[in-house]
N, C-alpha and C positions, 0 to 999 in steps of 0.2 A: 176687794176694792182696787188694788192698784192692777191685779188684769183688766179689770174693766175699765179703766183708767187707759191704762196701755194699746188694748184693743179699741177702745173710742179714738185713740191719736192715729195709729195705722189705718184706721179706715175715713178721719179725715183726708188722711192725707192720699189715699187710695182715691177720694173723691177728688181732689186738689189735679192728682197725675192725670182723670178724664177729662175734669173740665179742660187738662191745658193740651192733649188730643184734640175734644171737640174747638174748640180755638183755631187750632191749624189745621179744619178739614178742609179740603175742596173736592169738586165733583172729578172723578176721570176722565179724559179724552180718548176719544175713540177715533181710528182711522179708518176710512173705507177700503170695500176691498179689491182686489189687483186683478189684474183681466182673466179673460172670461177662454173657454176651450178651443174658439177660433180664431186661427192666426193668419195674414194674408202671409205667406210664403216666399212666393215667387211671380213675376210679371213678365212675360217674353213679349219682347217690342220693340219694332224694323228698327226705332230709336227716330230723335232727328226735330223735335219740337220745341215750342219756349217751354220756360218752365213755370209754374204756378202753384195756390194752395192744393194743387188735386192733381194726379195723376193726368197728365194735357197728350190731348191726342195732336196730331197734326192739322194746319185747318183746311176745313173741307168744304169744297163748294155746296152752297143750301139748295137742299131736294137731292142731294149725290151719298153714297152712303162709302166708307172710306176701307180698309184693309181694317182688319178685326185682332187687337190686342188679347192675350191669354192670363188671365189670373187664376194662380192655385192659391187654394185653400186646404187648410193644415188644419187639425182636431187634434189632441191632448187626451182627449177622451171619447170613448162612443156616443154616437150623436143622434136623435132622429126627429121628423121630419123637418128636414131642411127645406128652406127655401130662400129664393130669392125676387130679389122688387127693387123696381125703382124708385127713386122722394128724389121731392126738394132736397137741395140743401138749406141751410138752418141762414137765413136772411136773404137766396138768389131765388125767393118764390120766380120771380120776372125772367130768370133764365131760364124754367124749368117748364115744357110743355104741359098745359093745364091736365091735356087727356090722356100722358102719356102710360100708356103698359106696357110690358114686357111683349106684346103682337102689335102696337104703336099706334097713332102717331108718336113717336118719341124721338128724341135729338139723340137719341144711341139706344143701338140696336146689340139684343139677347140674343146672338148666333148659332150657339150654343151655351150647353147647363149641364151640367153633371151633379152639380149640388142639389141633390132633391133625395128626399125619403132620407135613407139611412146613411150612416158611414161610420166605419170603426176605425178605434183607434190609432191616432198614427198613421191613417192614410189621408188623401188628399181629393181634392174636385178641382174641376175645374170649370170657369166662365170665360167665354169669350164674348167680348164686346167691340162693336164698330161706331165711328160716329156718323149721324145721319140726320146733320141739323136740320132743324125745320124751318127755319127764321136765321137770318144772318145775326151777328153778333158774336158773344158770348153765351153757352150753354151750357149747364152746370147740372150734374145730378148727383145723389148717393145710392152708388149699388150698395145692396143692404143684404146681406145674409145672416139668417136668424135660424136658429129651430126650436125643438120643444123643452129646455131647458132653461130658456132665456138667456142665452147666447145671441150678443148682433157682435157682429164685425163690419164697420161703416166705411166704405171707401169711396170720397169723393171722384168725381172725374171729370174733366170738363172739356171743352172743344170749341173751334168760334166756326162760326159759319159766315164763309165771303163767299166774295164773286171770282178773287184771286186765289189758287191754293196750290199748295206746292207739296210732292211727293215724294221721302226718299225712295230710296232701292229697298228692294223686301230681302235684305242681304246686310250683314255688317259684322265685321270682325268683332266686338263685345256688344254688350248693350249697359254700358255703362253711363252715368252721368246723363240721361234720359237724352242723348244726341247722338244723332250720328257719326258712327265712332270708325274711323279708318285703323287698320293695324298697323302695327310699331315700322315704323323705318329709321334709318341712320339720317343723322342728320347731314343736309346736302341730294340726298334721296327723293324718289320719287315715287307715288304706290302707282296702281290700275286707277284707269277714271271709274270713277262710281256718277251713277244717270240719275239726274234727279227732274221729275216732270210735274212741270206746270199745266194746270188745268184754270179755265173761265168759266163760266154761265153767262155771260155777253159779250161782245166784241170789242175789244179792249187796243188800244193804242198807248204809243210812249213806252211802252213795256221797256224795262229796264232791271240788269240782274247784275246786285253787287256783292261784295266780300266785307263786311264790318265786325267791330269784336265786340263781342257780346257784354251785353250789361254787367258793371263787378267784376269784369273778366278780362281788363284791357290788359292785362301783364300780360295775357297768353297770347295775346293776338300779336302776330306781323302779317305784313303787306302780302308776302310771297309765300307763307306757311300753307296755304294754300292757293290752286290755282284753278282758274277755270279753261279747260282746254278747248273747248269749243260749245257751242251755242246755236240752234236756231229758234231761238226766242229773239225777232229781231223787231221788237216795237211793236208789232201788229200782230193781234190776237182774234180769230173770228169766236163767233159765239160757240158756246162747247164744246172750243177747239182747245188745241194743248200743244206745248214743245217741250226741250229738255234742254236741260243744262247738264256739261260735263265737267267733275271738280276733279282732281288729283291733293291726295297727301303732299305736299313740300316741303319739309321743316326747315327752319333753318339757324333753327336753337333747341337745345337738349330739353326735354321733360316734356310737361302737358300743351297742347296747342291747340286752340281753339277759335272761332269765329260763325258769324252769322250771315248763312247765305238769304240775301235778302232780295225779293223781286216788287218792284211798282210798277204801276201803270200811273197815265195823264191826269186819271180821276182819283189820284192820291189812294187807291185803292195798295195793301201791302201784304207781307207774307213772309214768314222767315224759319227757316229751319235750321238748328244749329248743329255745328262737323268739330269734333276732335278727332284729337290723333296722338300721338306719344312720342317721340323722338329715342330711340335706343337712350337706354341709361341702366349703371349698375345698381340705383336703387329704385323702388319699385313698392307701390300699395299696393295694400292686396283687397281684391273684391269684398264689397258691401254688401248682404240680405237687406233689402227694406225691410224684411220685419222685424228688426231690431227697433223701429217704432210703434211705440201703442198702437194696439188695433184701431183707437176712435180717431188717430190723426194720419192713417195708414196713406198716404200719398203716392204709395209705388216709384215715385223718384226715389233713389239708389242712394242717393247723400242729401233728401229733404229732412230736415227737422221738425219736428210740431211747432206751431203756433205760440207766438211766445210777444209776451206787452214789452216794451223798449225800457230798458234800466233791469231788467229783470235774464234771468239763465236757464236754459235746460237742463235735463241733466248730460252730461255729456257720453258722446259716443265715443268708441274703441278703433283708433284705425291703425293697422299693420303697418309696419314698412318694414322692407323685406333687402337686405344687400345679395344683389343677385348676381354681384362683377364676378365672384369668384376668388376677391382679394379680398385685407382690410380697408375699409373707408376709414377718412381721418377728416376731421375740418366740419362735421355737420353741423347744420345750421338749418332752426325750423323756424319759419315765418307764415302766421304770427307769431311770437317769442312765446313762451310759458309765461301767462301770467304771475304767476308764483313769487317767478323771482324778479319782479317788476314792482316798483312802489313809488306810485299808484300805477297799477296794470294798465298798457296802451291803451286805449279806448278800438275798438274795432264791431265788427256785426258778428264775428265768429273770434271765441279765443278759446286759447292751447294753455286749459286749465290742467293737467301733469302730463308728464311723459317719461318713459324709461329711458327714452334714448339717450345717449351718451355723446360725447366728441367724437367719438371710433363705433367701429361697428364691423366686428367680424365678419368672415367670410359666410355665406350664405347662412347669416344669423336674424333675425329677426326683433323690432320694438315694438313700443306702445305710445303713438300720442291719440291723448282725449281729447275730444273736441267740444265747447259747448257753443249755443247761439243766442247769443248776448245782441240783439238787436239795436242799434240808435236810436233806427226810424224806423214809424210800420211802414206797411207795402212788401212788396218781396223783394228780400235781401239775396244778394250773390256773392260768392269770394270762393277761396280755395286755401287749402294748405298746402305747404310748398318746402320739401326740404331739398338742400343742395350739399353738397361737401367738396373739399378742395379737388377733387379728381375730377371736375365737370361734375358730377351727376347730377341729376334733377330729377325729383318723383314729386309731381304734385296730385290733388286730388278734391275735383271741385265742388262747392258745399251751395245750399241754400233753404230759404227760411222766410217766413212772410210776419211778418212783425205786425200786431195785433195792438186795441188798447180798450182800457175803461177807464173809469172818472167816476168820484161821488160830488154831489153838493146838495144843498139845503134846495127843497122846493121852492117854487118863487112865492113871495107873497111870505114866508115865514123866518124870525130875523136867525141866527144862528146862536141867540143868546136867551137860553129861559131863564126865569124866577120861580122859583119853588119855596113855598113856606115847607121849614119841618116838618117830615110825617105825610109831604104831599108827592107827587107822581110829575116829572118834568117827563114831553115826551117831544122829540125832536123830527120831524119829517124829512125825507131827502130821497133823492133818486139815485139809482146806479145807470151810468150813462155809456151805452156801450157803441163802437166801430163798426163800419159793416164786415167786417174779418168775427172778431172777437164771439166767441161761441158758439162758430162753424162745428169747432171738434170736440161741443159736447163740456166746456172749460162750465165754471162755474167761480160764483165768489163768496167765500165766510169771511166773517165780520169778529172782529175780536174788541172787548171792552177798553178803555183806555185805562191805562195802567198807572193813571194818578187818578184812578175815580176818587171820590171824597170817603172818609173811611164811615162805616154804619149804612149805607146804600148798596143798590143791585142795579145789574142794568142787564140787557135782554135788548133782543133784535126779531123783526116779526116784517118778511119773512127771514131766516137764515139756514142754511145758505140761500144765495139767491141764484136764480137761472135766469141770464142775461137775455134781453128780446135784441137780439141784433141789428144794427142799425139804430136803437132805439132806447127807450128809459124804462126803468122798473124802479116803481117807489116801494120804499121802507122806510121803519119807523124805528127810530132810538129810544128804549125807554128805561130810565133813570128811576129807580125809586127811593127815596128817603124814610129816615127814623126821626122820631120827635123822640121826647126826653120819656117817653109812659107805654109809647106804642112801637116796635121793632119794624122795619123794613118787611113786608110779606116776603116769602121763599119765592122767586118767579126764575122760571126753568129758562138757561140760556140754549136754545135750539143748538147755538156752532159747539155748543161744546167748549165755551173760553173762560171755564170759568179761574182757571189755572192763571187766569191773566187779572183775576180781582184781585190779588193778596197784595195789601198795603205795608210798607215800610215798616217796622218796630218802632213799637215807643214805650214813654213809662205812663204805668198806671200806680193808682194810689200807693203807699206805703214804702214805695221807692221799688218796688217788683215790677223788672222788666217782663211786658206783656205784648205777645205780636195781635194787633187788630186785624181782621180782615172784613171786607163789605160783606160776606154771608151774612143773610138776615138773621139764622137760628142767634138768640143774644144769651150767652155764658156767661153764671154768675161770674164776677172775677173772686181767687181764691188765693189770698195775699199764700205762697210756697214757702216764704220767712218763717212768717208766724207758727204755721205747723210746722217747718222741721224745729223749730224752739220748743214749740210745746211738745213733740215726739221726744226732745233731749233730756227736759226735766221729768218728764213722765219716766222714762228710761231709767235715769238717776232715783229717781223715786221709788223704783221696782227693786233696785240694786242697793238700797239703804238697807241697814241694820234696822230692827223695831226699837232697838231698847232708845235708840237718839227721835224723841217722841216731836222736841221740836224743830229738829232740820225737818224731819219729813213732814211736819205743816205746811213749814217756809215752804216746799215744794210743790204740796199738792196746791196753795194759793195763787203758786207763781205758775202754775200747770194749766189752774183754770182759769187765770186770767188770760192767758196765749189763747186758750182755747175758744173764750170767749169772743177776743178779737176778734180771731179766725172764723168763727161763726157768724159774727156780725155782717165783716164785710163780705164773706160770700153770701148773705141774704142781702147785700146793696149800700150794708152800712147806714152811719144817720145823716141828718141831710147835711151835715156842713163836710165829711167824708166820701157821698154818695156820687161814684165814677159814672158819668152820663154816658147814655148810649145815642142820643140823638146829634143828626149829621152836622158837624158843623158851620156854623153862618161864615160862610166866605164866596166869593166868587170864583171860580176854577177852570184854566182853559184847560180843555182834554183833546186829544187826539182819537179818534175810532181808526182801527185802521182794519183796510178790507186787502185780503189775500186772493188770488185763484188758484184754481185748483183744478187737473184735470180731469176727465168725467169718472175717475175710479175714485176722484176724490182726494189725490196725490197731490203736493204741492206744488208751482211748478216756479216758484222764487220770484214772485212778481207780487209786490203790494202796493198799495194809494193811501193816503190818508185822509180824513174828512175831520176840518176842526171845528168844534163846538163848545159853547160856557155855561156853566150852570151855576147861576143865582141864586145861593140858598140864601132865605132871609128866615128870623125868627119867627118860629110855630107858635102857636096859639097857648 
């Protein structure tokens, strides 16, 4: 009798330790996965254009096809067959030649292809492409390479087509900073002219060719840092005709230098290709790969960032700085500061989230500042990082970024407050409202439950994730489910995966046994943990008694079975004036949803919105 005694207490209480498992289960979160075996490489290019979401060629006069850029492609793994194609980009249908193929009409032109059939590991291909607008404007495409694995690597590219277009040299000391990039001189110095030629498609008057500093970029610019030496671009343009302009390197400040050679005509018609240069200094960045960017936002600019909503961060990049005087530097100084040690951190488009660097910096030694791109405003952002130290030097190193957004809200027509009897289904309607930038690069957005849902409810998102129509809205629906006091919350599958964001605050349930609630719908008896470890102690005690003391061990087994009893009650719900309800409680409750992006691997990219709504429970039936 008192085994069996004993062994009925362990296995309550064996039942009590599942129940209070099933209580705190939730579902796993799962993350997508990370790119894919092709990588854009490397991009060789005369340099010398604005800059934009997409790799920008120079502009070209419409029906003229322009000098032909080089893109390698990099595999991880052996690959086969490959190929490549032109698309749209994901909202500039209107930029994108309706007919265009790889043999054309197309506004950029397949040169050459080496990416076709096979390739092993670790080797490379190459595409060359030229622009060859068909319509003036802006023209946008995604060269696409894919093959039989289900490998794409998507690289936007875009180009405008005028009447006006301007050409660097097919010549340039780096190709850095996607500009024309003059090599280093001392400062006071002066390099070789570099020719840069203007072309028409009508005859063109007022023609006029100045020197300004580039958008985000006025630090670098002075009057005299570059110069034009001469010119027969003298106002008057015949049709198909062309001149040239001659610039010289000048600096006449240490570090990066930059400006925009920019030509008009009378018909407001414009053009501009952009010139750095570097002023000797003893410290010095060291070269950027593009493809230290996701393949799906690959931009070929050299210091572009992915695409990123305003309030929100990348993750940041790695950039060298290198002391190349030969001595110690002392006094350095990186602008923008390090976040870090700023509170609240300056506000800027690009911030210097850590850094190795120090005050000093040995002799040909080498740091680390991170960079990320924390946007204000969308559009395309521009700026640079810039360190200096007390010896003159100056290394700076120019960045940019096109800042992106979305929005949710309630459909029209529907209020943003439902009422729900007990036991019934609140469903809330709303759009996801996207930019015309915002899921160029493949970004997407999951929806997370608000984290004071009502406790005994579930909530679900349909669809989740969502894939934003650019420019445009994508509706979804919130749906809320409720418990009445008889009937449990149905199980309904949260698509994002958020279920990790239902679990409700602790509270107390009957008998004074703290119990954590969660809105999972499975409903668990509650199994007051008191009461059995009591009745485990007296059973114990009971087991441990001498026989001949006939009435302790009554007193025991009475006081055993009445813990027991308890214990068994309230795990079957108890009676009703004890009985712990499972239905959602009658209050009214503002909640938050709040919707993340995410880039097309699925990776977060620190950018969220929130959409608020109330749900009116009122009493069930």
């Amino acid at each position: 009798m008192r085994r069996l005694l004993v062994f009925c207490a362990v296995g309550v209480m064996m039942f009590a330790a599942f129940a209070a498992v099933g209580l705190n289960r939730v579902a796993s979160v799962s993350a997508a996965g990370g790119s894919g075996n092709l990588v854009l490489f490397q991009v060789q290019t005369p340099g010398g254009c604005p800059l934009g979401p997409a790799y920008t060629f120079c502009d070209q006069v419409t029906g003229t096809t322009g000098p032909a850029e080089v893109f390698f492609v990099n595999n991880t793994s052996a690959v086969t067959k490959l190929s490549v194609a032109l698309a749209p980009v994901p909202g500039l249908m209107a930029n994108f030649a309706p007919k265009c193929t790889t043999t054309g009409p197309c506004d950029f032109a397949i040169t050459a292809n080496s990416c076709t059939g096979m390739l092993a590991a670790n080797m490379q291909c190459e595409i060359s492409v030229a622009s060859s607008p068909t319509v003036g404007g802006l023209r946008a495409a995604a060269l696409t390479v894919t093959d039989a694995e289900g490998d794409t690597l998507a690289i936007n590219i875009q180009g405008t087509g005028k009447n006006l277009a301007m050409a660097p040299p097919k010549d340039s000391c780096t190709v850095a900073d996607n500009a024309f990039t003059y090599c280093n001189e001392p400062v006071g110095g002066a390099s070789a002219a570099e020719t840069f030629t203007l072309t028409t498609g009508t005859p063109e008057t007022g023609v006029t060719i100045s020197l300004q500093p580039v958008p985000g970029l006025s630090s670098e610019f002075g009057a005299t840092d570059f110069t034009i030496s001469g010119t027969i671009c003298t106002g008057v343009l015949a049709a198909n005709g062309s001149c040239t302009v001659d610039v010289e390197f000048t600096p006449k400040a240490a570090g990066l230098r930059s400006a925009a050679l920019t030509a008009t005509d009378a018909d407001g018609d414009t053009t501009v290709i952009y010139l750095a240069g570097s002023a000797a200094s003893g410290l010095a960045f060291e070269f950027v790969e593009p493809g230290t960017n996701p393949a799906t936002c690959a931009r070929a600019n050299f210091f572009g960032f992915c695409n990123e909503p305003p309030s929100g961060s990348t993750a940041a990049a790695a950039f060298t700085l290198t002391n190349t005087s030969g001595t110690q530097v002392t006094g350095i100084t990186i602008v923008p500061p390090v976040s870090t040690t700023q509170s609240p951190p300056p506000p800027g488009n690009f911030t210097v989230t850590s850094t190795s660097c120090t005050s000093t910096l040995a002799a040909n030694s080498s740091c680390v500042v991170n960079v990320a791109f924390t946007p204000l405003t969308t559009g395309l952002q521009q700026g640079a990082i810039s360190v200096t130290d007390t010896q003159g030097d100056v290394a700076a190193f120019n960045l940019a970024g096109t800042g992106d957004d979305f929005s949710m809200q309630i459909v029209a027509g529907q209020s943003p407050e439902v009422s729900v009897a007990q036991g019934g289904t609140a469903t809330f309607m709303a759009q996801l409202n996207a930019d015309a930038v915002f899921g160029q690069n493949g970004e997407k957005v999951t929806l997370a439950c608000p984290i004071n849902l009502p406790t005994f409810t579930n909530c679900s998102f349909k669809p989740c994730p969502i894939t934003p129509t650019i420019g445009g809205n994508i509706p979804f629906s919130i749906v809320i489910v409720t418990s009445s006091s008889t009937v449990p919350a149905p199980e309904i599958q949260n698509p994002c995966n958020t279920a990790a964001a239902n679990v409700a605050p602790g509270t107390r349930g009957p008998n004074g046994i703290l119990r954590v609630l969660t809105n999972a719908p499975k409903r668990v008896p509650l199994f007051p943990a008191l009461l059995a470890v009591l009745a485990l102690a007296s059973l114990l005690g009971f087991a441990a008694m001498p026989r001949s003391n006939a009435r302790a061990l009554r007193v025991h087994v009475v006081f055993a079975a009445a813990l027991l009893s308890a214990a068994l009650v309230s795990a079957c719900g108890g009676s009703g004036a004890t009985k712990f309800s499972t239905a959602t409680p009658v209050a009214v409750t503002i909640m938050n949803v709040t919707a993340s992006a995410t880039d097309s691997s699925g990776n977060p990219i620190n950018a969220s919105r929130g959409l608020q709504i109330t749900l009116d429970v009122i009493k069930g039936p």
